[in-house]
C-alpha positions in Angstrom: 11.0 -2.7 -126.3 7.6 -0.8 -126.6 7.8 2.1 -128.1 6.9 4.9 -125.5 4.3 7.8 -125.9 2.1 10.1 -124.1 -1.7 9.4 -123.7 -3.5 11.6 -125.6 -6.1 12.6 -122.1 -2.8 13.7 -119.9 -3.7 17.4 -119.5 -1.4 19.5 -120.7 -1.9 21.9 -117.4 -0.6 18.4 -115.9 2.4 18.0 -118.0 3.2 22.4 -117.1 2.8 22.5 -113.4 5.6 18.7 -113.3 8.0 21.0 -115.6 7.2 24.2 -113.4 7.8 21.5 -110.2 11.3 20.6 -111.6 12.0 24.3 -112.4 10.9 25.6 -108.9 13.3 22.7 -107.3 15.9 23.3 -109.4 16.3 26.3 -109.0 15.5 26.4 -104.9 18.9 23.4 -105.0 20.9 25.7 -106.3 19.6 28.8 -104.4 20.8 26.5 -101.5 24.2 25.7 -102.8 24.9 29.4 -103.3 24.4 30.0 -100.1 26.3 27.1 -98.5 29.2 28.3 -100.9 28.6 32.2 -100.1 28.9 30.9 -96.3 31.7 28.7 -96.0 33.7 31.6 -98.4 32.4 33.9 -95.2 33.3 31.7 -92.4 37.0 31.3 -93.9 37.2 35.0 -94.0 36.1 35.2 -90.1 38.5 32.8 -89.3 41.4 34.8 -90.6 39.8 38.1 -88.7 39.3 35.9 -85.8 43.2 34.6 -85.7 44.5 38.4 -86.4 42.2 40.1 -83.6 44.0 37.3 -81.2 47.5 38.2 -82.2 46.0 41.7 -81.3 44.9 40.6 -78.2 47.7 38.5 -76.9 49.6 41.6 -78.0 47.5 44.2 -75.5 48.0 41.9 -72.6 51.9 41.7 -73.1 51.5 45.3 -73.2 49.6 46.1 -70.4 51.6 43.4 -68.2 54.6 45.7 -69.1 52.5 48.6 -68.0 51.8 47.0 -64.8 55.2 45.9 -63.7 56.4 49.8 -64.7 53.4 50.8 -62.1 54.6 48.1 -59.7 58.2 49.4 -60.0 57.4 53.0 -60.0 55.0 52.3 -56.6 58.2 50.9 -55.0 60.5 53.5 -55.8 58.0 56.2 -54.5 57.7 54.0 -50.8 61.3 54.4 -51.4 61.7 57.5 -51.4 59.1 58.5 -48.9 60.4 56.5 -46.2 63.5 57.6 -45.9 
């Protein structure tokens, strides 16, 4: 196997902007995986708000379809009354 070396007429600017290139992509990967971590960490916590404001929900409708049969009921009993 040849032995490997660097030609002597590479410009060294060369050989700082490729190391520069990596950093820059390197760094903008895991800039990217952050995110995509920070995000999925977020959309696990809406899900959980999501599921407790439609407990909440599904509450407020059995309520208020108590509410309206006590109307309902209280209607009646006033016809009721002022019929007789």
């Amino acid at each position: 196997m040849e032995n490997w070396h660097l030609n002597k007429s590479v410009p060294i600017t060369l050989l700082l902007f490729i190391a520069t290139t990596f950093y820059t992509a390197t760094k903008s990967v895991t800039a990217v995986e952050l995110k995509t971590f920070e995000n999925e960490r977020d959309l696990a916590r809406n899900d959980a708000r999501i599921i407790a404001l439609e407990k909440s929900v599904q509450g407020q409708e059995v309520a208020l379809a108590r509410i309206d049969e006590n109307i309902t009921h209280i209607r009646e009993i006033m016809e009721r009354m002022s019929g007789e």
